[in-house]
C-alpha positions as CSV (number, residue, x, y, z in Angstrom):
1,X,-201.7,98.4,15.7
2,X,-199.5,99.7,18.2
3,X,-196.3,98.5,16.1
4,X,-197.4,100.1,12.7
5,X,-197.7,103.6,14.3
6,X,-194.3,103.2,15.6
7,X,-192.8,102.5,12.4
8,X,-195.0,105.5,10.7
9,X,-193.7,107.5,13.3
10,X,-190.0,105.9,12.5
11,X,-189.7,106.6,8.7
12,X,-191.2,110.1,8.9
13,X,-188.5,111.0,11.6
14,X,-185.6,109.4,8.9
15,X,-187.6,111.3,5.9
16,X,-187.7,114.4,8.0
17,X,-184.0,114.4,9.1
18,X,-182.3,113.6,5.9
19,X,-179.9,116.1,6.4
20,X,-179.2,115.8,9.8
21,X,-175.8,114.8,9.8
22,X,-172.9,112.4,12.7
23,X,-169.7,114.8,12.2
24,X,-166.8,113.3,13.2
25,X,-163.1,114.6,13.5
26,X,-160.6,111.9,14.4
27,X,-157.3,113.7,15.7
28,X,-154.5,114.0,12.7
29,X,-151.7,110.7,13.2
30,X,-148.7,113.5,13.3
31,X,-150.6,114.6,16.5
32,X,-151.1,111.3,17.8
33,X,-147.5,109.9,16.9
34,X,-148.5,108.2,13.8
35,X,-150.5,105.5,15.7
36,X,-154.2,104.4,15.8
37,X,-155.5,105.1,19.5
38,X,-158.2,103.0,20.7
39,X,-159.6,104.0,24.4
40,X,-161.9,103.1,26.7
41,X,-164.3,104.3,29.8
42,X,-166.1,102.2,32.0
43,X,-168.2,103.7,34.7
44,X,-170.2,101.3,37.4
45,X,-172.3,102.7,40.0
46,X,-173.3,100.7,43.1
47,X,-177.0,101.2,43.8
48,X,-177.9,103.9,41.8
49,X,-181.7,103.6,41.6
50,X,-183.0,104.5,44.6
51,X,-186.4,103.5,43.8
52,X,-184.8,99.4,42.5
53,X,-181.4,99.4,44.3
54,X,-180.0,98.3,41.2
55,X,-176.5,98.6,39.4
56,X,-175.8,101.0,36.6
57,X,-172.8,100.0,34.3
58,X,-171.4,102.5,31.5
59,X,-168.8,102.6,29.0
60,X,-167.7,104.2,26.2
61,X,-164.8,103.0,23.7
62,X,-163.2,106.0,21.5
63,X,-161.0,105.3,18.2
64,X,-158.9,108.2,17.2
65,X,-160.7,110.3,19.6
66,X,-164.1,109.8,18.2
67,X,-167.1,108.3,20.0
68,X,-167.8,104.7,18.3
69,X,-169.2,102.8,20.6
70,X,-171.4,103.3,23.7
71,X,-173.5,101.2,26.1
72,X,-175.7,101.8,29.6
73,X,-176.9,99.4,31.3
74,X,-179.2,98.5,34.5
75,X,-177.9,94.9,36.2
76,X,-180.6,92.6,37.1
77,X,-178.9,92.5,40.5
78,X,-180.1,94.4,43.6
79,X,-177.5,95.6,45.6
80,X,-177.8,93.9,49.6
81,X,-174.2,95.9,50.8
82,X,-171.1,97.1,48.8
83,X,-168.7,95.5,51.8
């Protein structure tokens, strides 16, 4: 039951947002010296759950200076010492 209210709740949200809309502005090649940039950003954080002592791990890859791909991310791990 649980399920089936979830996806109610699902394609009323998509219905009800038709027109919301991703804009994205890739920066022009003749500023970018004709080339296809592709870069990344990684972030890790040692114990960052105080609660867990678990890892956080982050990153975020950009193409043309637009946000493709993104991903966060708790380790299973508990963190004993950093040393």
């Amino acid at each position: 039951m649980v399920e089936s209210k979830n996806i109610f709740w699902l394609i009323k949200f998509v219905l009800g947002t038709e027109e919301a809309k991703l804009k994205l502005e890739p920066t022009p090649l003749e500023h970018s010296e004709g080339i296809w940039q592709m870069k990344g950003k990684v972030d890790f954080g040692f114990a960052t759950d105080p609660d867990t002592w678990k890892n956080a791990m982050r990153y975020l890859v950009y193409f043309c200076d637009v946000l493709v791909l993104w991903k966060s991310k708790v380790q299973k791990n508990v963190t004993l010492r950093s040393t």
